[in-house]
C-alpha positions, 0 to 999 in steps of 0.5 A, spaced: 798 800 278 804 805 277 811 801 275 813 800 283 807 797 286 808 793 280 815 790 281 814 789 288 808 785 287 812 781 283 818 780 287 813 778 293 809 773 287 816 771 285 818 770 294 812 765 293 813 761 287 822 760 290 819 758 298 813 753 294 818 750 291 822 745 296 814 744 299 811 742 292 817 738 291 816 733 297 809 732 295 810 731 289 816 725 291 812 723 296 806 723 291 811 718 286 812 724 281 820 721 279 825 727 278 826 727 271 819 730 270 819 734 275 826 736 271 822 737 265 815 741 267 820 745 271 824 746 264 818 747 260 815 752 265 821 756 264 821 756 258 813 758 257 814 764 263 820 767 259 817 767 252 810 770 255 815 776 258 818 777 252 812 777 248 809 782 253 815 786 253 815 787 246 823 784 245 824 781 239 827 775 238 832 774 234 837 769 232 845 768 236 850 768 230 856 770 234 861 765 237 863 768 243 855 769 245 854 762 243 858 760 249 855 764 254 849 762 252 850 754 253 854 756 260 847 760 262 844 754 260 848 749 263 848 753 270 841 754 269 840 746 270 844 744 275 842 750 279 835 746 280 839 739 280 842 742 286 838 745 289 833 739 289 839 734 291 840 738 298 833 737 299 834 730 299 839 731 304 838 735 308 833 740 312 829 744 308 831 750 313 838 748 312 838 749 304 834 755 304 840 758 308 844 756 304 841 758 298 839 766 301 846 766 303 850 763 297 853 770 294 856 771 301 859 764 300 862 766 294 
């Protein structure tokens, strides 16, 4: 397989895995799975996926010594957590189609 069936194969898998999320987690709130561990596994999973990449990748891993990339990095970290919270918030909220628009279409809000 060439590198361009490669990367739509993973843009459609990764389609998949973003439209499961807001069904997987009615079942898993109607199941009485409490948000924090869904949190937790969702967190655990990404962390789990990005290593496997890296290692896949080759990328070496080395540690953060400069201040200012510091601050990035807590940043990205914050806004990597509450873009789920939020997520997750609005589908407490409202309908799933609603927040999937809202979501498609967020960059054109901005």
């Amino acid at each position: 397989m060439d590198i361009q069936n490669k990367a739509v194969v993973a843009l459609f898998l990764s389609a998949l895995i973003w439209a499961a999320t807001s069904i997987s987690y009615k079942f898993f709130l109607d199941a009485g799975v409490a948000f924090t561990l869904m949190l937790l596994l969702f967190l655990f999973f990404r962390f789990i996926t990005l290593w496997f990449i890296t290692d896949y990748k080759n990328v070496k891993h080395e540690l953060v010594r400069d201040p200012r990339e510091i601050k990035f990095l807590i940043m990205n970290g914050v806004f990597s957590i509450a873009t789920p919270l939020f997520f997750i918030a609005a589908i407490q909220r409202a309908s799933i189609s609603n927040v999937y628009f809202i979501v498609y279409t967020a960059p054109a809000w901005v």
